[in-house]
C-alpha positions in Angstrom: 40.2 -78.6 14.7 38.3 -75.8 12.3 35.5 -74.7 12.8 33.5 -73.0 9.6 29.9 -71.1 9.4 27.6 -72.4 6.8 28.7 -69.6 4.3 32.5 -70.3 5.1 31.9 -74.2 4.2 30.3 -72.8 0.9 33.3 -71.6 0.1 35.3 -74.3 0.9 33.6 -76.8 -0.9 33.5 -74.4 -3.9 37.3 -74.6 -3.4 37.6 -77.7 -3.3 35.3 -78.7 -6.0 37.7 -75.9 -8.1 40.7 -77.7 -7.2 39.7 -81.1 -7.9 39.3 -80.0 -11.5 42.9 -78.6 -11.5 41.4 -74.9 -11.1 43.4 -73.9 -7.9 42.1 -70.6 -7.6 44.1 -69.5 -4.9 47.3 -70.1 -5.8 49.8 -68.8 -8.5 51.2 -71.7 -10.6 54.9 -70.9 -10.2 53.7 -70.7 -6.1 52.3 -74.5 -6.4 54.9 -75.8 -9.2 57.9 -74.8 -6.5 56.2 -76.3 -3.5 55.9 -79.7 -5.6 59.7 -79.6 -6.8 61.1 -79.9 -3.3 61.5 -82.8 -1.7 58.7 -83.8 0.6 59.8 -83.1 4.3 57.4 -84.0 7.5 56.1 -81.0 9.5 56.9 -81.0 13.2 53.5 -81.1 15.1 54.6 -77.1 16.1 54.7 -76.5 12.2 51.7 -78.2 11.6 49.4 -76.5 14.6 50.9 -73.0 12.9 49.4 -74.1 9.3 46.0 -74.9 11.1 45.5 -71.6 12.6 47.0 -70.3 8.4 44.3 -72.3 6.9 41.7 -71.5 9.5 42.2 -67.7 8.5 42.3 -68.1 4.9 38.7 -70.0 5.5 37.3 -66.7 7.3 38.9 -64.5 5.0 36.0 -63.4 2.6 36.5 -63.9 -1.3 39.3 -65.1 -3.8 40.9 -61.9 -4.0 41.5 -61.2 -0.2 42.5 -64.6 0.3 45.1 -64.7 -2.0 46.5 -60.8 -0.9 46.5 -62.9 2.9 48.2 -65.6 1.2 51.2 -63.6 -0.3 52.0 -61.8 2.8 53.3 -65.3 4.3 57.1 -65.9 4.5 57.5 -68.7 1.7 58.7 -71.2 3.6 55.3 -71.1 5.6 53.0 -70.4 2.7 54.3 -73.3 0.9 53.4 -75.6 3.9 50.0 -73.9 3.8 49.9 -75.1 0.0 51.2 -78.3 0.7 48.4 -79.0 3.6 45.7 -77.3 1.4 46.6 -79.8 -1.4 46.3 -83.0 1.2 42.8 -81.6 2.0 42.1 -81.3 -1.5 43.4 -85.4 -1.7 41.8 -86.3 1.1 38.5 -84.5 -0.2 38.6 -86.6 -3.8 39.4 -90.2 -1.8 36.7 -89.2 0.6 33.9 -88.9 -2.0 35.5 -91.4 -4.7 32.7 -93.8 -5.0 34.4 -96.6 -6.8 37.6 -98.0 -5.2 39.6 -101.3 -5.7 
């Protein structure tokens, strides 16, 4: 589980709120176009606990610009499961606070 500071969930709502208008700030195009061309694989609970403790860091890292210098130091394989997690938050996020559903 993640824990945030007030100022940390500022910014991840901010993110969120970015994303769910198609403004993914912290991710290059070509980064999140390639992760959505492969074919979707399960993580292994080992992969996934790694992409917590990712995510958790890019949360704590302070401002866009340092979180997308952490971001491109990851081996791809890794930062596109970080991508692909952040973008199932993002999902979750919309569903969560949809207020019509059939």
């Amino acid at each position: 589980m993640i824990t945030v500071s007030k100022d940390q969930l500022d910014t991840v709502e901010y993110l969120l709120q970015q994303s769910a208008q198609g403004n993914h700030v912290l991710f290059d195009v070509d980064i999140v176009r390639n992760v959505f061309t492969l074919p979707a694989r399960p993580m292994s609970e080992a992969e996934a606990y790694e992409v917590e403790h990712h995510i958790e860091k890019l949360i704590s890292t302070d401002g866009i610009a340092k979180q997308r210098a952490y971001l491109e130091k990851l081996p791809e394989d890794l930062l596109f499961r970080v991508v692909k997690t952040y973008f199932n938050i993002v999902e979750n996020n919309l569903f969560e606070n949809l207020t019509v559903r059939h």
